[in-house]
C-alpha positions as CSV (number, residue, x, y, z in Angstrom):
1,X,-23.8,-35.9,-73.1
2,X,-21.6,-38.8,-74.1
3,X,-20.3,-41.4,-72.0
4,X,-16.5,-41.5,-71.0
5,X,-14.8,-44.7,-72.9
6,X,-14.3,-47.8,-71.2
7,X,-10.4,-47.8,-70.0
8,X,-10.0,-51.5,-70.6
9,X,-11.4,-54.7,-72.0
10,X,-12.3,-56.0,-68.3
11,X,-13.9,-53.2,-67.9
12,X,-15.6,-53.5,-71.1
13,X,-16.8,-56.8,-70.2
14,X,-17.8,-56.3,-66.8
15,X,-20.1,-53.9,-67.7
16,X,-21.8,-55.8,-70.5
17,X,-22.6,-58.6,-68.0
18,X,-23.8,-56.3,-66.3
19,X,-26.0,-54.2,-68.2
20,X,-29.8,-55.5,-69.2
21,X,-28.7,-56.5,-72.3
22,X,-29.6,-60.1,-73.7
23,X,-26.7,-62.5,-74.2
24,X,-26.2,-65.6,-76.1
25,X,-24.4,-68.3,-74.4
26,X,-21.4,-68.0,-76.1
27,X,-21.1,-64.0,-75.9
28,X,-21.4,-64.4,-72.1
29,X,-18.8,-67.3,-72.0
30,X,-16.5,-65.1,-74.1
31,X,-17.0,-62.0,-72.0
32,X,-16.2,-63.8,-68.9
33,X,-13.3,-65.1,-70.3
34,X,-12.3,-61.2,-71.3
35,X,-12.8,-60.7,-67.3
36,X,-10.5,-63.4,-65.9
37,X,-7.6,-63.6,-69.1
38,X,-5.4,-60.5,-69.0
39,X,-4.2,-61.6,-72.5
40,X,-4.7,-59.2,-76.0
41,X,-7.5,-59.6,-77.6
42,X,-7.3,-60.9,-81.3
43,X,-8.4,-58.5,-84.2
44,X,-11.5,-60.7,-84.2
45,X,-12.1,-60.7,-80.8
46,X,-12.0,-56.9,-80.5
47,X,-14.9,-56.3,-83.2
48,X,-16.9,-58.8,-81.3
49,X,-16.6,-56.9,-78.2
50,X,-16.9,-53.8,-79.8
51,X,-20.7,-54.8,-81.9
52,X,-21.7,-56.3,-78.4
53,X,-21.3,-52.3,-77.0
54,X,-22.8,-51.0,-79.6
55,X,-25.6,-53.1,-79.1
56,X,-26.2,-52.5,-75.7
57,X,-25.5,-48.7,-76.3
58,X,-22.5,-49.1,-73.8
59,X,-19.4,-46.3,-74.9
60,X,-16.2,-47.8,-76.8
61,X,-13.1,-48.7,-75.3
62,X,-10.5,-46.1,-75.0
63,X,-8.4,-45.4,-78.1
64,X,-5.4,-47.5,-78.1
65,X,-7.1,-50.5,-75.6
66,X,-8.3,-52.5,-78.9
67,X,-6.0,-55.1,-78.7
């Protein structure tokens, strides 16, 4: 069974700070920065995010939420 998409990059984040997963310092500051700034993400930003839920075997954001 596969796990439903995350709908949003709060979302995202939230539950990568929340999870068991080890974080550097500077993945936590970014994620918690993803929590509190409404703004798009960058291209770059986005792949970050999305190898830090790979990594913690979290599911992808939705399609279309990427930026």
């Amino acid at each position: 069974m596969s796990k439903a998409p995350l709908p949003n990059h709060r979302a995202a984040a939230l539950a990568l700070l929340n999870s068991d997963t080890r974080l550097s310092r500077k993945a936590g500051s970014f994620l918690g920065q993803l929590v509190a700034d409404p703004t798009p993400m960058t291209p770059a930003q986005a792949d970050w995010l999305a190898k830090l839920l790979i990594r913690a075997a979290l599911p992808p954001l939705a399609h279309g939420e990427a930026l």
